[in-house]
C-alpha positions in Angstrom: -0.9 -27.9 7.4 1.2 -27.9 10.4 1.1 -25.3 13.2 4.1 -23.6 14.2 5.0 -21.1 16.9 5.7 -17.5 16.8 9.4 -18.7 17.2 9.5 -20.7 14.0 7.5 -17.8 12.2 10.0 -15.2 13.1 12.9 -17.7 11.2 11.3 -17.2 7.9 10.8 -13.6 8.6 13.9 -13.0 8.9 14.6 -15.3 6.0 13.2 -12.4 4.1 13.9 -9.6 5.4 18.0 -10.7 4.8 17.0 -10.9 1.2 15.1 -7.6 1.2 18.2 -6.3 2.6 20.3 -7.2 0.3 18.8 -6.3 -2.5 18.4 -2.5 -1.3 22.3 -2.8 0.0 23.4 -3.3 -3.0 21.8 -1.1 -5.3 22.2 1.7 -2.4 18.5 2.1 -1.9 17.8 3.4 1.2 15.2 2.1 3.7 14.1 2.2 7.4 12.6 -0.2 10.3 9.5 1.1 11.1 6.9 0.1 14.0 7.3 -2.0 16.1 10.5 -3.9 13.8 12.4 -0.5 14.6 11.0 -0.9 18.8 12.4 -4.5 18.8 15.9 -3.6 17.4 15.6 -1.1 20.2 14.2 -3.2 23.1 14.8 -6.7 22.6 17.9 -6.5 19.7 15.3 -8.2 17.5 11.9 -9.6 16.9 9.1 -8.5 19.9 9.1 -11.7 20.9 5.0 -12.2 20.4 5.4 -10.2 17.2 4.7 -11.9 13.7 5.1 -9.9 10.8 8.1 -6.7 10.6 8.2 -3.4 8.8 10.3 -1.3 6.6 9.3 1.6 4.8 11.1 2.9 1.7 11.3 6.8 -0.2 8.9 6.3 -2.4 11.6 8.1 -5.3 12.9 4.4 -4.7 9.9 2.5 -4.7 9.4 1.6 -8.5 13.0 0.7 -8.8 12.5 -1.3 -5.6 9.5 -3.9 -6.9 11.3 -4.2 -10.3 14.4 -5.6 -8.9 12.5 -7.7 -6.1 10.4 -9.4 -8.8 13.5 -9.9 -11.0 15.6 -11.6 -8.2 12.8 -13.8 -6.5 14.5 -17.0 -4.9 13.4 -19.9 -4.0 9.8 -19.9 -1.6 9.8 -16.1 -1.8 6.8 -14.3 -3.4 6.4 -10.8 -4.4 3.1 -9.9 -3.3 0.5 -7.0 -4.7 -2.8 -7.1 -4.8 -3.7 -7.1 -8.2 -1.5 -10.4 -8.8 -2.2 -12.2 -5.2 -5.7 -12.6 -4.1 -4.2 -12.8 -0.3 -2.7 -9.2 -0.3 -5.4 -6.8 0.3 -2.9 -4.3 0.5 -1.8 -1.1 -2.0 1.8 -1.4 -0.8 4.3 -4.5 -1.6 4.3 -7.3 0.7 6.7 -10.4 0.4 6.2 -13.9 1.7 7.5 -17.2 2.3 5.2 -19.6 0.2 5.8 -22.2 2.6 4.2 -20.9 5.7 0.6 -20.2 6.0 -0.6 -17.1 8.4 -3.9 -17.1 9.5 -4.6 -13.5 9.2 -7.5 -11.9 11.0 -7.9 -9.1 8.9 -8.2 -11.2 5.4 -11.8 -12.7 4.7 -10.5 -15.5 2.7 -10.0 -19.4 3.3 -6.7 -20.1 4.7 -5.6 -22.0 2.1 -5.4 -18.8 0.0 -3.8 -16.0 2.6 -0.1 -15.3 2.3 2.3 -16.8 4.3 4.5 -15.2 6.8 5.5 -11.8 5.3 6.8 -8.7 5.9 5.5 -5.2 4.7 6.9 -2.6 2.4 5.5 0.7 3.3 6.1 3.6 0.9 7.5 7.1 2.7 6.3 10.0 1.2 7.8 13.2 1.0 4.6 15.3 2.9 3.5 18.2 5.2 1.4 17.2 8.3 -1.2 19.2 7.4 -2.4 18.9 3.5 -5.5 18.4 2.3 -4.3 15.6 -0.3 -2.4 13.9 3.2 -5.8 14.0 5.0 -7.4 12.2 1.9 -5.2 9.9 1.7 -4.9 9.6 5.5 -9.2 9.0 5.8 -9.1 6.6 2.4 -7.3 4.2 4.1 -9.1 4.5 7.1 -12.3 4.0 4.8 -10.5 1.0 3.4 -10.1 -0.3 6.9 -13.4 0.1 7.8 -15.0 -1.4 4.9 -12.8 -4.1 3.7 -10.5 -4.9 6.5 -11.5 -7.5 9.0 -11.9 -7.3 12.4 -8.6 -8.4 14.3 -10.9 -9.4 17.1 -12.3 -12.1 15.0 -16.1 -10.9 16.0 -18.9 -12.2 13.8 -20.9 -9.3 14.8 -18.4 -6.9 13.1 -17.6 -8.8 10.2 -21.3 -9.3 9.1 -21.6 -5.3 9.7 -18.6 -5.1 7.6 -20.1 -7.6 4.8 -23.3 -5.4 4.9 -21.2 -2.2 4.7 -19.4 -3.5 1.2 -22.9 -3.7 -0.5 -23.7 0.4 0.6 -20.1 1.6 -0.7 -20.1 2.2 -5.1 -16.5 0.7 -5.2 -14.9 -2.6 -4.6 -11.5 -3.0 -2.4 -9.3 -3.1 -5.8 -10.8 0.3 -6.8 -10.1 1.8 -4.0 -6.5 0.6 -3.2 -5.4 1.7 -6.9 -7.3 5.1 -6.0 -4.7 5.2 -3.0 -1.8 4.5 -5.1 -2.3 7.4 -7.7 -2.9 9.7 -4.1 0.1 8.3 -2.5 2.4 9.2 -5.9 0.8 12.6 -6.1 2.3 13.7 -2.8 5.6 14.8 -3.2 6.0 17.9 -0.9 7.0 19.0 2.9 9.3 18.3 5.0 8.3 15.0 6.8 8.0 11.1 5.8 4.9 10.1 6.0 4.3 6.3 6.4 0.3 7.0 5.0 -0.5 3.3 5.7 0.6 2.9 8.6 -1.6 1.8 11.8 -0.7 4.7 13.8 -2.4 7.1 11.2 -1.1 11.1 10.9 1.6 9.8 13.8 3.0 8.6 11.2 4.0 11.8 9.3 7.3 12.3 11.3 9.8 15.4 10.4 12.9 13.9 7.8 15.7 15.1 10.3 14.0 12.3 12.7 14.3 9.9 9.9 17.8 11.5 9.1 20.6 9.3 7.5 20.1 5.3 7.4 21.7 3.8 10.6 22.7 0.1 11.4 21.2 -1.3 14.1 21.6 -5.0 16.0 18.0 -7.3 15.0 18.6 -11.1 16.3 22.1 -12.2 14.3 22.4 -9.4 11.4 21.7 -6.1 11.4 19.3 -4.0 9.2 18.9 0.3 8.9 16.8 2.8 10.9 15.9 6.2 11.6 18.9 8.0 13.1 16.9 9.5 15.4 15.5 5.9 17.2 14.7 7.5 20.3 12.6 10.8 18.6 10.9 8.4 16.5 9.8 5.6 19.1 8.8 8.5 21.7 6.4 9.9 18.6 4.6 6.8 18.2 4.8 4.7 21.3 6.5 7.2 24.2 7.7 5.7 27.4 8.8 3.0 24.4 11.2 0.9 26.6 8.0 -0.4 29.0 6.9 -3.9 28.1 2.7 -3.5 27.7 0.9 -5.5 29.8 0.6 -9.5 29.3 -3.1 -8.8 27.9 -2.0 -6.0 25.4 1.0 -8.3 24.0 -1.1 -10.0 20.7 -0.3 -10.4 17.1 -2.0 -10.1 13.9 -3.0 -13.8 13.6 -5.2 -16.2 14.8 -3.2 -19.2 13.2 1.1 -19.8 11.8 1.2 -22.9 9.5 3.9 -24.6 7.6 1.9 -25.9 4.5 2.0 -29.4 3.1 4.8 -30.3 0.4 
């Protein structure tokens, strides 16, 4: 395998977000830029330029719909990804990558030969109240899930030997859990807020629908793709003074490693 630089990484993201894009276009399926995706349409008119992955989250009403026609109109070195089909997604929610590329990902305790390759995330929105016992479940499974089965982005061997010792003390495996957390996530279906339940950011997540408002176009490196209305109440929520660059030390991404595999 080949390394390649953030740069390159971010040309196959983008590869695939156009095609995600497209697909939701045109069967009017709405979706949003979340995370730091929506903060570098805002800051930078595209990628964070040390970022490697993006985010969009979709209404879950559209979800089901959504994964049927991605699988159905796969092109060529794109992969649907869940994790009861792809050994590298460890993840309840969709993820879609370009089989070409190789990312090292801290958080996957697998040989890179058999982690995804760049991808981008498809995070379901829920329909939710910030306070709800089933959201709080939900909100500490994942957590759990996290804590257990998720490794450290640090890359510590400390942590991830506590982590392997942790798996033998819990009375489920990952895959249990993560389809426990899709039945909860398609259980919750009332309130006034989307609530991004996977997200990193946790209940900061759960953000009021007139926020989120109607899908808006927005500039991201030469196309554009659809966000909250409401760009500035959503980036103040999760990051606030969201147009100050973090410092040099703070600016990482989620991988130890980008590769271009071998033909």
């Amino acid at each position: 395998m080949k390394a390649i630089s953030v740069r390159e990484s971010q040309v196959y993201l983008l590869r695939i977000a156009k095609w995600f894009d497209s697909i939701c276009k045109s069967h009017n399926i709405p979706y949003y830029m979340l995370g730091g995706t929506m903060l570098g349409a805002i800051r930078h008119h595209g990628f964070i330029p040390w970022d490697d992955d993006m985010d969009f989250g979709v209404p879950i009403e559209y979800y089901e719909q959504l994964r049927k026609l991605l699988k159905d109109n796969v092109t060529d070195h794109i992969r649907v990804c869940e994790f009861q089909k792809c050994k590298g997604c460890r993840t309840a929610f969709i993820k879609i990558d370009d089989t070409r590329t190789c990312i090292d990902d801290k958080c996957v305790d697998l040989p890179i030969e058999e982690k995804l390759g760049v991808n981008i995330d498809i995070f379901p929105l829920v329909t939710c109240k910030k306070k709800d016992f089933t959201v709080f479940r939900h909100l500490f499974l994942t957590k759990l899930n996290s804590v257990v089965f998720v490794e450290p982005i640090s890359g510590s061997q400390s942590r991830h030997y506590i982590k392997k010792a942790l798996r033998f003390s819990v009375p489920f495996n990952q895959d249990a859990l993560l389809r426990h957390l899709w039945k909860l996530t398609l259980s919750i279906h009332e309130g006034d807020c989307y609530g991004n339940l996977f997200g990193r950011y946790r209940s900061k997540e759960i953000i009021s629908k007139k926020i989120f408002g109607k899908v808006t176009s927005y500039q991201f490196e030469d196309t554009t793709f659809w966000g909250p209305e409401d760009y500035h109440g959503y980036l103040s929520l999760l990051y606030n003074d969201y147009m100050q660059l973090p410092p040099e030390d703070q600016r990482s991404n989620h991988s130890s490693g980008l590769f271009k595999r071998d033909n």
